[in-house]
N, C-alpha and C positions, 0 to 999 in steps of 0.2 A: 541397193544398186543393181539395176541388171547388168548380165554378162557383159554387154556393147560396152557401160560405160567404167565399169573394172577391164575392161581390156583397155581402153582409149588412157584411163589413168597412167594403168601400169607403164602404158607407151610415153605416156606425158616425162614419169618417176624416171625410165628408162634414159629419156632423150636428158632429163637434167642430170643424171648420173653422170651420162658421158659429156657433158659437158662441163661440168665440175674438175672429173678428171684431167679434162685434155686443160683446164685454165691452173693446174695443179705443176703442169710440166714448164707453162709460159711462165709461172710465178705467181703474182698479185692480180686477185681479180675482185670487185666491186658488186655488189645486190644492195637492194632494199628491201629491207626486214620485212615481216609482216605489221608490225606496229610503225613502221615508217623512218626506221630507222638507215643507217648508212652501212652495211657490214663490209668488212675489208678482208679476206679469206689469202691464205699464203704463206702470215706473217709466222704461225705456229699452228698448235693443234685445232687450237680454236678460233673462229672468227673475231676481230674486234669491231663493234657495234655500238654507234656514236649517234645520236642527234643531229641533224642538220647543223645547230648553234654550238654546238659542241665541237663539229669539227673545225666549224669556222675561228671557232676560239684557241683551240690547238692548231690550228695554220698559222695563229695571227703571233705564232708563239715559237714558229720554226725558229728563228735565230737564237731565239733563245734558249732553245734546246739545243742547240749544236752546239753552245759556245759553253753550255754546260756539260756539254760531253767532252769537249777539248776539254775543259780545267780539270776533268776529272776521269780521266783518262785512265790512270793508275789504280784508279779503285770498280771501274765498272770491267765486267767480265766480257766475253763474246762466245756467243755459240756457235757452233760450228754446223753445218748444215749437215744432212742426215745421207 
């Protein structure tokens, strides 16, 4: 690589840095992977990274997950944010 396009990079890495960042403060922010996948960044350390059909399969599954977190209330835990 010449100089021009290690510098144009590094401005590239730079500008997604701060941008990463400043979607860190708002909360939840959304990419697609490099294999095409749906990444969701925010929720914890790491991104959670879903399939197209995958997500749509855990959408189609929202109530059901809420209503499993009502019945079970008393046994699941909560983190506290950092």
């Amino acid at each position: 690589m010449s100089d021009q396009d290690l510098k144009a990079e590094l401005e590239r890495l730079r500008a997604e840095n701060d941008a990463l960042k400043k979607t860190n403060a708002r909360g939840l922010s959304m990419k697609i992977s490099e294999k095409g996948g749906l990444s969701v960044y925010g929720l914890g350390r790491f991104p959670v990274t879903l399939y197209k059909e995958q997500w749509v399969k855990l959408l189609g599954m929202a109530e059901d997950i809420k209503s499993f977190i009502a019945a079970n209330e008393s046994a699941l835990k909560t983190k506290e944010p950092k």
